[in-house]
matplotlib code that plots the C-alpha trace (Angstrom):
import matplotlib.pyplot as plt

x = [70.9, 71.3, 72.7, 70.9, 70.9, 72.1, 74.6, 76.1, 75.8, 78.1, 80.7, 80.9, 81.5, 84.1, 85.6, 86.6, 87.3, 89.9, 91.4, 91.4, 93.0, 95.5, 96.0, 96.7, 99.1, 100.9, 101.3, 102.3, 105.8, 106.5, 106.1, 108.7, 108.0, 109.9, 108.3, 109.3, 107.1, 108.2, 106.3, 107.6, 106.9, 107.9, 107.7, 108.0, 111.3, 109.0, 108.1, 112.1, 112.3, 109.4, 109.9, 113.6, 111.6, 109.5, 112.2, 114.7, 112.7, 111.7, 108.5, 106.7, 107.2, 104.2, 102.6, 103.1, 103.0, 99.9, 99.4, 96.4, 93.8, 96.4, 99.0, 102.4, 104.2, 107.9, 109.5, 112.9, 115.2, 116.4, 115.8, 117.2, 116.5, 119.2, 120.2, 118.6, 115.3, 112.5, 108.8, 105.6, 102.8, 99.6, 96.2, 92.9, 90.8, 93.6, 95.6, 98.1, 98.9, 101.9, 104.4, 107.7, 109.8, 113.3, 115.4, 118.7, 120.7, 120.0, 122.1, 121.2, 120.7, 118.8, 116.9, 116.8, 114.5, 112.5, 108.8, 107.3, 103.9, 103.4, 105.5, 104.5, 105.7, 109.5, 110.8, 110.5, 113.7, 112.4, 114.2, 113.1, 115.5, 115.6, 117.2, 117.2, 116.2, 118.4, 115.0, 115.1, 111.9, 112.7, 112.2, 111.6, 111.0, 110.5, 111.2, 110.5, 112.1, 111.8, 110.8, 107.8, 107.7, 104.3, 104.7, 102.7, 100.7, 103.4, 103.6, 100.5, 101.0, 104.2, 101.6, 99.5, 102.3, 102.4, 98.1, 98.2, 101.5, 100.9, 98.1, 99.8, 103.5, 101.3, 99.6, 102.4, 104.1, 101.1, 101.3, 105.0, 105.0, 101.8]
y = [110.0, 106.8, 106.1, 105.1, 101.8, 103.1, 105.2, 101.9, 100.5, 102.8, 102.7, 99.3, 99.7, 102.7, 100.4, 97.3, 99.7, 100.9, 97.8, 96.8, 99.9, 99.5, 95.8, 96.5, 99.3, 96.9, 94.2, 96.6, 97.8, 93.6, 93.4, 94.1, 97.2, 95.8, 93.8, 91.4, 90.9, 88.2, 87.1, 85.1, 83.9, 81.8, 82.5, 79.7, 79.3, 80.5, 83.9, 85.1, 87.3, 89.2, 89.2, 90.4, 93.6, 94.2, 94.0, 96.4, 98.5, 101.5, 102.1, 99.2, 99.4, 102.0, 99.0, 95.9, 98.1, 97.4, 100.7, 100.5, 103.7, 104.8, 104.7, 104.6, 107.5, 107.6, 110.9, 110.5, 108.4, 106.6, 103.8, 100.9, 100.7, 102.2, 104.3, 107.0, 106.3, 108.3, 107.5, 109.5, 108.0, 109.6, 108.6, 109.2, 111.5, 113.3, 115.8, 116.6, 112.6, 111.9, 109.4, 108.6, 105.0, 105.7, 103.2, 102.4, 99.4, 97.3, 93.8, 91.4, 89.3, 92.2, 95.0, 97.7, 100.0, 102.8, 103.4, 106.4, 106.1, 110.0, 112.9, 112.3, 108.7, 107.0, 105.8, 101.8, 99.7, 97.1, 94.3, 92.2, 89.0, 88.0, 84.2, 82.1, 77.9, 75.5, 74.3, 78.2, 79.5, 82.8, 82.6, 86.5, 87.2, 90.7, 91.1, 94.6, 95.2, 98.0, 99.1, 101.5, 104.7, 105.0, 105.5, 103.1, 101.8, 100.6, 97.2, 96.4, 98.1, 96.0, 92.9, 93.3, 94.7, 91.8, 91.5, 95.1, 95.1, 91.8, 92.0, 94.9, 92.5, 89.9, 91.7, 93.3, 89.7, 88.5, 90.9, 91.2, 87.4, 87.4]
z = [153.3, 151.8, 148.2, 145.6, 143.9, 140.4, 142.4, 144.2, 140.8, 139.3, 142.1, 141.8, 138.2, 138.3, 140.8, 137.9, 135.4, 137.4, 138.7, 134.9, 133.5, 136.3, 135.8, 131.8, 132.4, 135.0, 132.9, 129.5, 131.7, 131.5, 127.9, 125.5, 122.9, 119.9, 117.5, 113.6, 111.4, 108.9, 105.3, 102.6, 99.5, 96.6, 92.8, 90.4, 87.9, 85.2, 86.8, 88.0, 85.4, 86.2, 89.8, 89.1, 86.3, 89.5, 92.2, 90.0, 88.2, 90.0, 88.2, 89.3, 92.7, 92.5, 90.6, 93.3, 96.3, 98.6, 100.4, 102.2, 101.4, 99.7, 96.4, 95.5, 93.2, 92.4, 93.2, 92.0, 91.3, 87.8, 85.5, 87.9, 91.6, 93.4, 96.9, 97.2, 95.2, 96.9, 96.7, 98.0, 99.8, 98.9, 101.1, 99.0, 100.5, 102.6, 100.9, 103.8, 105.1, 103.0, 103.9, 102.2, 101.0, 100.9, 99.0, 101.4, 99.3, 97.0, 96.4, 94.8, 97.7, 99.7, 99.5, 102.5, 102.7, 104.9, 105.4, 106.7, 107.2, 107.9, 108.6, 112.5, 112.2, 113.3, 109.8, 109.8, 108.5, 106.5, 104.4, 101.6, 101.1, 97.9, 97.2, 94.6, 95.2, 93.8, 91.7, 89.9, 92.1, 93.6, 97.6, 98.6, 102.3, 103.9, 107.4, 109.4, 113.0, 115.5, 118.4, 118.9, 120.8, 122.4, 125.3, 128.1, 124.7, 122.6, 124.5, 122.7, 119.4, 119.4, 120.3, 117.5, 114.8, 113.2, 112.3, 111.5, 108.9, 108.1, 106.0, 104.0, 103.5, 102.2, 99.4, 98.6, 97.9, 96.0, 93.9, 93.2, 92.7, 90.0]

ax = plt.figure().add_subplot(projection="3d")
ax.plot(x, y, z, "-o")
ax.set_aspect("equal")
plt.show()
């Protein structure tokens, strides 16, 4: 009995997909897993002192904070932005996603940080530079490094870390910087 056209059809079809599944998973053990994502941006001489209230003041970081679908809330912590500062990440519409910012040092040159996106998540070491221009503007750049932990995928994810963080660094800046 002969096949059927539709039948050759889909062999033929099953056929690319596989050579493309197996092509991308080739080229994913060649590229590297870790990723930066780097944003900067520069506040005027007129506006250090409220960049400097924003930076240090543990309140307003639930203020300048871009969380996307989501908000900021302090947990604990005290009146000036210091080790140990804890804050919750709360996602509208889903009660049991919480993630967590943990405050690790704060200079006046730096300010280290962890983000965890969820409780099923790696915590991600992030830095926000702070540096001040010889004109009085305030130059702040935030840097995040790692290396991701998915497995075949993370290649990718690593790839397109810096579109899907990106967005989130720079609205956080804008705001800080208003």
């Amino acid at each position: 009995m002969q096949p059927t056209q539709a039948l050759v059809s889909l062999r033929y079809v099953t056929r690319i997909a596989a050579v493309i599944i197996l092509v991308a998973v080739a080229v994913g053990f060649f590229l590297p897993s870790d990723y930066r994502i780097e944003r900067s941006a520069v506040a005027q001489s007129a506006q250090y002192d409220l960049v400097q209230e924003r930076l240090l003041n543990p309140e307003a970081w639930t203020d300048w904070m871009y969380i996307e679908s989501g908000k900021l809330v302090q947990q604990d912590g005290g009146d000036t932005l210091q080790e140990g500062n804890r804050y919750l990440i709360q996602y509208e519409g889903e009660a049991t996603k919480q993630g967590s910012i943990v405050i690790d040092s704060v200079t006046m040159e730096a300010i280290t940080f962890t983000v965890q996106p969820n409780q099923k998540t790696q915590p991600i070491p992030n830095t926000l530079y702070i540096d001040v221009t010889e004109d009085g503007r305030t130059h702040l750049q935030w840097v995040i490094e790692g290396e991701l932990d998915a497995g075949f995928l993370s290649p990718y994810l690593a790839f397109l870390a810096n579109r899907i963080a990106g967005g989130n660094i720079e609205k956080s800046l804008s705001n800080l910087t208003q």
